[in-house]
N, C-alpha and C positions, 0 to 999 in steps of 0.2 A: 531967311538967313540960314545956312548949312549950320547943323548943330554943332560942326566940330569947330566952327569959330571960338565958339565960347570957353572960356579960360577953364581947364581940369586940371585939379591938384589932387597926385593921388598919391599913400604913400610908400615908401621904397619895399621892393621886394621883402618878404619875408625869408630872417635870417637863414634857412633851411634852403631857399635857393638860390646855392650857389653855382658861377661860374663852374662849366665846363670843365676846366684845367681843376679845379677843387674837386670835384665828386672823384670817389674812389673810381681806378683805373679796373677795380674789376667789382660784379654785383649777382651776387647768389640767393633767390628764390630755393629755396629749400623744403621737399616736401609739401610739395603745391600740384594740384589736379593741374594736367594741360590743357587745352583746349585748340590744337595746333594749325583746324579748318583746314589743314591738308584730307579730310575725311569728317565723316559724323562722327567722330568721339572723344573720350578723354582718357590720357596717361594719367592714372593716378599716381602718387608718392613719388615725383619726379625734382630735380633738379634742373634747376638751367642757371646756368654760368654764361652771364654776359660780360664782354672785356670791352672796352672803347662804344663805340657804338654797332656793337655786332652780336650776335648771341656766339657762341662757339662752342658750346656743350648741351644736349639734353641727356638728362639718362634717371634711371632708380636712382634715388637717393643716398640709397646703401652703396653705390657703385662707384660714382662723381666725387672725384678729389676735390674740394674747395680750396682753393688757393690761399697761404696765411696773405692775412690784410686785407680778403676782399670782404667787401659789406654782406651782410647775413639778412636776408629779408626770410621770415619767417612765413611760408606758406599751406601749413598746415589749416586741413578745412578750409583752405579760398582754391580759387579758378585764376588763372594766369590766360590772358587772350591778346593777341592781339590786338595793338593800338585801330580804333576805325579811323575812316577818310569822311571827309566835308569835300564831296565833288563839285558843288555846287555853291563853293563860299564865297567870302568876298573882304580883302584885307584893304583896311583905309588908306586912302591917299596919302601921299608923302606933306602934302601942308594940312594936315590933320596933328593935332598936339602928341607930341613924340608917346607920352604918357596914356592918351587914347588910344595909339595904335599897340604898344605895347600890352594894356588892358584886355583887349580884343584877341591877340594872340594866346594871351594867357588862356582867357577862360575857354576857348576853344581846349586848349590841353589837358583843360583843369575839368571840363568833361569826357574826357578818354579823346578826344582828336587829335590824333598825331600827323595829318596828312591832310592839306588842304589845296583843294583847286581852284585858285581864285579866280571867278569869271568877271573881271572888270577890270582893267587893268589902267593904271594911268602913269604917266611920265615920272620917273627916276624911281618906280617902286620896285625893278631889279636890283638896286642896293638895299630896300630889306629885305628882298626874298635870296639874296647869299649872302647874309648877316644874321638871319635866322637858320638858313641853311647850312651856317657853321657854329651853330651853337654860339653866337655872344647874345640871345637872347633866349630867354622861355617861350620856345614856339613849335608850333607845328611843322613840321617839314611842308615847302611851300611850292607848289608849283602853279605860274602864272599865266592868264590869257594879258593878252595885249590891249590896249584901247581899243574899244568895240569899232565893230565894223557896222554902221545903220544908217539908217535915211538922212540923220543928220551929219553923219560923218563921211559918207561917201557921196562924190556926185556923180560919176561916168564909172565904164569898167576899167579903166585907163588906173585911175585914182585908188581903185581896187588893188590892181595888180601889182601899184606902187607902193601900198601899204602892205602888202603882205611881203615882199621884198622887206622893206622896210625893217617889221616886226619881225622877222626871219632872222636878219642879221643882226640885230640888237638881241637876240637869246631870248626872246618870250617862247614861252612852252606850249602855247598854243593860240590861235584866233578866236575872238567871238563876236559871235553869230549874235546881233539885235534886229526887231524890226524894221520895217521900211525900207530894203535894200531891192532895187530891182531885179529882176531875174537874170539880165545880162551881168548888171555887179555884181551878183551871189556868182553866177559861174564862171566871172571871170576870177574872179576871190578865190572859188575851189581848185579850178584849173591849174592859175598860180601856185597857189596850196601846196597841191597832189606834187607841182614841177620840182618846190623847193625842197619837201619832205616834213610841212609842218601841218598840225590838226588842225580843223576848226569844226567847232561846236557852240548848242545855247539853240535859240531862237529857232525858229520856223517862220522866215517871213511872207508875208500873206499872197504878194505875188511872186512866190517862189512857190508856195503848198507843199504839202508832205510826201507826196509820192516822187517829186523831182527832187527834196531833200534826200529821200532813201535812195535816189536813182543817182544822186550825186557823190550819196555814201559820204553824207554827214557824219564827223566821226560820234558825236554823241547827239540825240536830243532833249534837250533839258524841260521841268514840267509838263512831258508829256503832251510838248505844245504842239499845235495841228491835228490833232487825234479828233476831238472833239466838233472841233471843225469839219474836217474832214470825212466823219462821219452821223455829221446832223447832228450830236445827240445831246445840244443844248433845246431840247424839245422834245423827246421823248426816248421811250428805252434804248437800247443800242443794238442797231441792226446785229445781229450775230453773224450771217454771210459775212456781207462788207466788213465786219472787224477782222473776222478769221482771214479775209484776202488782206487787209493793210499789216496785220500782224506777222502774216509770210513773208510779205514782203520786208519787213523791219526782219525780218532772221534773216531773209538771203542777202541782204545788204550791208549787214555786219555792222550796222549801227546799235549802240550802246544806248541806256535808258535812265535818267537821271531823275526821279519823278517829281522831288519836290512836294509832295502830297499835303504836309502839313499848312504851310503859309500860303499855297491855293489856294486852301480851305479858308483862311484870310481873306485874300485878294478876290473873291470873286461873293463874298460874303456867306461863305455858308456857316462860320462860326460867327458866336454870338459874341456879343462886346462883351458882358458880364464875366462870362467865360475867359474870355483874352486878357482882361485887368484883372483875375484872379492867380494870374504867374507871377510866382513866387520870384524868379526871375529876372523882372524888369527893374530890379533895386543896382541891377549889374551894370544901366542901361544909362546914360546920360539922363535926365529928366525931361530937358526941354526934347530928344526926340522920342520918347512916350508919349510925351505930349502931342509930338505930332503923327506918330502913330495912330491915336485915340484917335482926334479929330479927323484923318484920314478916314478911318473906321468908321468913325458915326456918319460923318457925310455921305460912304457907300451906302448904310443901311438906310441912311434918311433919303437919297434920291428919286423920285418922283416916278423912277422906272426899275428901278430895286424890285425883285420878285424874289423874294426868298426860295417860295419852295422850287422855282427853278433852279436857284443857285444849290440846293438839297438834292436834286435830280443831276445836275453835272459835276459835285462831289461824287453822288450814287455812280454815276457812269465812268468817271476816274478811275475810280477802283477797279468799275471793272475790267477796262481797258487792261489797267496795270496785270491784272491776276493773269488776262491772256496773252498778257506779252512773257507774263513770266512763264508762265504755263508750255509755254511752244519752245521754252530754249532763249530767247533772247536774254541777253546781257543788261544786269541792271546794277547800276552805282548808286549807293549813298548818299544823299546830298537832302540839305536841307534850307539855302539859298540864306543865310544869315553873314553879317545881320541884317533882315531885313522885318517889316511889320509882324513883330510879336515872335521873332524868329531871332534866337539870343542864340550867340554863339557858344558853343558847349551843349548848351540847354536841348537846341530845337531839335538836334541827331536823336534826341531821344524819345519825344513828339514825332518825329516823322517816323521811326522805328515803330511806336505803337499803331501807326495809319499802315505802316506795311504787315503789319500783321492783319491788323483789322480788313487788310485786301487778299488775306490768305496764305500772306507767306509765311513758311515755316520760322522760327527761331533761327537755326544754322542759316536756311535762304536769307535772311535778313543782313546776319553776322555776314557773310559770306559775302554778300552785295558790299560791304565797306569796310573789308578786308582783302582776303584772296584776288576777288576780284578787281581791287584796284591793285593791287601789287601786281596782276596780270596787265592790268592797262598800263599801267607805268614800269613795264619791266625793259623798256630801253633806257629808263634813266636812274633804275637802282635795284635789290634785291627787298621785298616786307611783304607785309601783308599774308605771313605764316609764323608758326612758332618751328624755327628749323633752322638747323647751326649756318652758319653763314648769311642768315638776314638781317635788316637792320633790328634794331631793340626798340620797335616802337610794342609797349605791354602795357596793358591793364591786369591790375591784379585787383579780382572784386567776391565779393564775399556770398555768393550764390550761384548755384552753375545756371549760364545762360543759355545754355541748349533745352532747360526744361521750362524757362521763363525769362524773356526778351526784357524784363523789366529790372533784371538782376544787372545786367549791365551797369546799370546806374548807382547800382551800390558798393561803390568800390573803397578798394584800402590804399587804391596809390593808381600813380598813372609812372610809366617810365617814356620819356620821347629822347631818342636817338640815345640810349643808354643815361640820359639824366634821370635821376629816380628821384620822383616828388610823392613824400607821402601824405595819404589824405589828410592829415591834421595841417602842414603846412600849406596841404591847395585852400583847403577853410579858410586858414588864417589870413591870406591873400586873399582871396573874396568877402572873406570881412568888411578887408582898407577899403576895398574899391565900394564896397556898397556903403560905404560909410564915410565915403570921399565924397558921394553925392547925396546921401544924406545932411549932409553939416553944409548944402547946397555951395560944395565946391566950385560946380556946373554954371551957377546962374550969376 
């Protein structure tokens, strides 16, 4: 039975979040280190005056007129960054308990995500992604794949062609890509795609392979799926030639790189259970689907063909993949595929950050993958993803510079999404209800 059947009572927003229309019409960071990701650095002792959902001012401190009546955030000694992106998320179904979906949204914000790309999309859930897109809830700005396109959802290219019509004209912001789709329905999918002017991304299906995904200039591909395949290296090191040609080929095809790296590390069992039920995290989580997480979990590792240290060697070769795709120039997005097995919204952007460092990337590379860089992906549907007068006001203000340590991220004093400014005592306070909403087994 889908966990979201089960009755959740959670309780109402905390008083501090309020509507849209309530929050002051202007909000001043005062004296706060920038972190702009227009460049490697930081403005120190800076202002920014944000008005509605837009920043409209940087400058010195001493310089920036503050406006009477705007709100005064004190950022002296903290780092002001830009909000990151969840390229790889996924917001619940519309017959999911209003109260779950709202949940979900939250804690995504409530760990600095201001921008999410939902790859799963299902029937009527364009009325919450412009319901959150206009602020009547605590959410990330939201942008949508449509009901996948896969072996189970498509039968001919015919069916294809009609689906992506379909999803074109109903406003989904992009396709996605599952397995099992034949090579004639993958390209008649793209063909249509390229005709209408919409993306499609995700999956690498197996009789399509990776080099006709890149030849088809997939606009993203997600967990770095087909790589591994592709190049044997669920069995020994990784050919270095052959990577260096499939990794050419991913630059001159201008496909984009979503790695997923952390809940891989899950799904194919290279982390340990013990490990995975020691997140602090999962109290955010429904109970019964922990539940079925674990159980998921143990039955990978108990399976009778379960080879751990293989699944340690296609972790090992993940990374390295990653580091050479990063290394050459290709384009890499954020994403951290939640919620999904041990992969908590909010939470897991910050697990997956630590695995992209641990594959080599810099701090800023990191920042930069789920900032800048998605405000470049999506800069036909809005301006973010910098600290610079005329973008939106998605901001983390966190109490350690994260250009000298990726882990500083995490430690914040507030999160701001589209100019609503929540400080960290009130995101607490909310995650309190909620993890105490299924504590008192609201859930069961």
């Amino acid at each position: 039975m889908k966990f979201w059947v089960i009755v959740i009572l959670f309780a109402v927003l905390a008083p501090g979040c309020l509507a849209q229309s309530q929050q002051p019409r202007e909000v001043a960071f005062i004296n706060v280190n920038v972190v702009p990701m227009t460049s490697q650095s930081i403005l120190t002792g800076q202002t920014v005056l944000v008005r509605g959902d837009r920043i409209v001012q940087i400058g010195p401190a001493a310089k920036v007129k503050v406006p009477d009546g705007a709100a005064r955030i004190d950022g002296a000694g903290k780092y002001l960054m830009p909000g990151l992106a969840e390229m790889h998320g996924h917001v619940p179904p519309p017959d999911a308990p209003r109260d779950y979906i709202e949940s979900v949204l939250y804690l995504y914000v409530a760990g600095g995500v201001t921008t999410v790309r939902g790859m799963q999309g299902a029937p009527g859930q364009l009325d919450l992604r412009d319901r959150a897109n206009r602020g009547e809830l605590v959410s990330p700005t939201l942008y949508l794949a449509g009901p996948p396109f896969s072996g189970a959802s498509i039968d001919s290219p015919e069916q294809a062609v009609e689906r992506v019509r379909e999803q074109h004209l109903a406003g989904w912001d992009l396709l996605k890509v599952l397995p099992g789709l034949t090579r004639d329905e993958y390209d008649s999918m793209a063909k249509a795609a390229r005709d209408v002017g919409i993306r499609f991304a995700g999956h690498v299906p197996a009789d399509v392979g990776l080099l006709h995904a890149l030849q088809m200039k997939q606009d993203t591909i997600d967990h770095v799926d087909g790589y591994i395949e592709h190049l044997k290296a669920d069995g020994g090191p990784v050919n270095e030639a052959q990577l260096s040609e499939v990794v050419r080929r991913t630059k001159e095809g201008g496909t984009w790189i979503v790695p997923t790296m952390a809940v891989w590390e899950t799904l194919i069992g290279a982390a340990g259970i013990e490990k995975l039920l020691s997140y602090p995290e999962l109290k955010y989580m429904p109970p019964q689907q922990v539940v079925n997480w674990e159980k998921s979990h143990r039955n990978r590792l108990g399976d009778p063909q379960f080879d751990h240290k293989k699944a340690e060697l296609v972790a090992a070769n993940r990374k390295r993949i990653l580091k050479a795709l990063h290394d050459a120039g290709v384009r890499i997005l954020l994403g951290s595929d939640a919620p999904q097995q041990y992969s908590v919204p909010g939470f897991s952007i910050h697990r997956e950050m630590a695995l992209m460092r641990d594959s080599g990337m810099t701090p800023f590379e990191i920042i930069r993958s789920g900032t800048k860089s998605v405000g470049d992906y999506f800069k036909d549907k809005d301006q973010f993803g910098t600290i610079e007068a005329g973008k939106r006001a998605d901001l983390i203000l966190i109490n350690g510079d994260p250009l000298k340590d990726i882990s500083n991220v995490a430690n914040r004093a507030g999160v701001m999404v589209r100019g609503r400014w929540l400080p960290e005592g009130e995101i607490q306070k909310k995650l309190e209800s909620i993890a105490a909403s299924y504590s008192k087994g609201a859930s069961r």
